[in-house]
N, C-alpha and C positions, 0 to 999 in steps of 0.2 A: 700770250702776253702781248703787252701793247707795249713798244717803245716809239719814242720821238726819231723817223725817219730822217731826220735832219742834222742828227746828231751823228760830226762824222764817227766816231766808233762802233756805233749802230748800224753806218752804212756800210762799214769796213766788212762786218761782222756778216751780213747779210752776201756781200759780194761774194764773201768766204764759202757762204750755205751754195748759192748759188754754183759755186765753182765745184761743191761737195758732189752736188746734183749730177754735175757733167764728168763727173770723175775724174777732177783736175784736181788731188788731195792735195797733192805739194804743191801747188798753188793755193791751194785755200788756204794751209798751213804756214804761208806764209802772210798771208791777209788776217789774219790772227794771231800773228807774234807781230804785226805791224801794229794792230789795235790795242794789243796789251804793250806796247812800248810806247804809244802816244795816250794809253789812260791817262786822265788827269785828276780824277777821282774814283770814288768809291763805287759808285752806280759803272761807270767804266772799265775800269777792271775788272767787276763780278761779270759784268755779261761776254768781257776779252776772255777772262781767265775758263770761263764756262766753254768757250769754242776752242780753246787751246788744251784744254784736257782731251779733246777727240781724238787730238792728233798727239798722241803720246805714245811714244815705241813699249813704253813698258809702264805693266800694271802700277807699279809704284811711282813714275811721271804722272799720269794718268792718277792718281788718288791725289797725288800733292795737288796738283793745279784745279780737282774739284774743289777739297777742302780749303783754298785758299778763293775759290767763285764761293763757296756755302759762307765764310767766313765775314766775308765781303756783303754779301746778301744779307744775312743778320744786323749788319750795321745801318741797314736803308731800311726807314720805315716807308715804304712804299707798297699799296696792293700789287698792283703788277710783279715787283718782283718777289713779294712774298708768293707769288704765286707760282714760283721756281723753283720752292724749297722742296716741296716734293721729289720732286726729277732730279736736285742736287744731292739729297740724303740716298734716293734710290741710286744713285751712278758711284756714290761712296761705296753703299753697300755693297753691290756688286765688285766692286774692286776686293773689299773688302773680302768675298765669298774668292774670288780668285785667287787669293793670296792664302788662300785657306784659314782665317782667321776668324773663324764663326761666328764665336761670340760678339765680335765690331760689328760683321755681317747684320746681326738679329738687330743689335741696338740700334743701328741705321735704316734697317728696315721699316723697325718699328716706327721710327719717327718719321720717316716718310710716312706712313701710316697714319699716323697723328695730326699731318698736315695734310693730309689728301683732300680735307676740307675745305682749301685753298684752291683746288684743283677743277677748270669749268666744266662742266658738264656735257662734254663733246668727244669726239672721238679722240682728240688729246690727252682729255682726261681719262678717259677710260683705259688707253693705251697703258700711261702711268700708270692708274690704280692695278691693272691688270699685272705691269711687273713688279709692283710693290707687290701684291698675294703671291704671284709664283716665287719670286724670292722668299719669303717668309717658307712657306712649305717647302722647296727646296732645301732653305739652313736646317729647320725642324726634324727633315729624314737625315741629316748629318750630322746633329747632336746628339 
């Protein structure tokens, strides 16, 4: 994805990755509740609330603040961030799968699935598509 470097909650967001990097979480985790506290929009938010689910102590944190970044994303017609939706459905599902709730599981997969289409064609992409199918087989030996 491509976003406007310039944009401070982009760069929030970024300084956050970067601190992820050096294994300074609780600091990153705080450069992501900074950027979801200065969103000023739509576009803002989804991409705060998207790094703010990382840092979530429990599965159920961690699903609220995806489906409130997927939710967010839906409303931007934007390529770029459509190009998120993938990786947002897949990180539901997976909560999903954690909470033992399968059935969520599949449907979120599946849409990830749906939009994998969105997805570039690089090791990114492939990364994704790759835990979209292992999920899917995954729920399927649990049903």
């Amino acid at each position: 994805m491509q976003f406007d470097e310039n944009n401070e909650i982009v760069r929030l967001c970024a300084e956050g990755m970067e601190l992820e990097g050096q294994g300074k979480k609780e600091e990153a985790s705080k450069l992501f509740k900074n950027a979801w506290d200065k969103a000023a929009n739509d576009f803002e938010k989804f991409i705060s609330a998207h790094y703010v689910a990382r840092h979530q102590e429990t599965i159920e944190d961690k699903l609220h603040w995806d489906k409130t970044s997927l939710t967010l994303a839906l409303r931007i017609n934007d390529h770029n961030v459509k190009g998120a939706l993938p990786s947002l459905y897949l990180n539901i599902a997976k909560c999903y799968e954690d909470l033992n709730d399968l059935h969520s599981a599949k449907a979120n997969y599946e849409e990830a699935l749906l939009n994998s289409n969105l997805l570039p064609d690089d090791g990114y992409g492939n990364m994704i598509t790759g835990g979209i199918i292992n999920g899917i087989q995954r729920v399927k030996l649990k049903l």
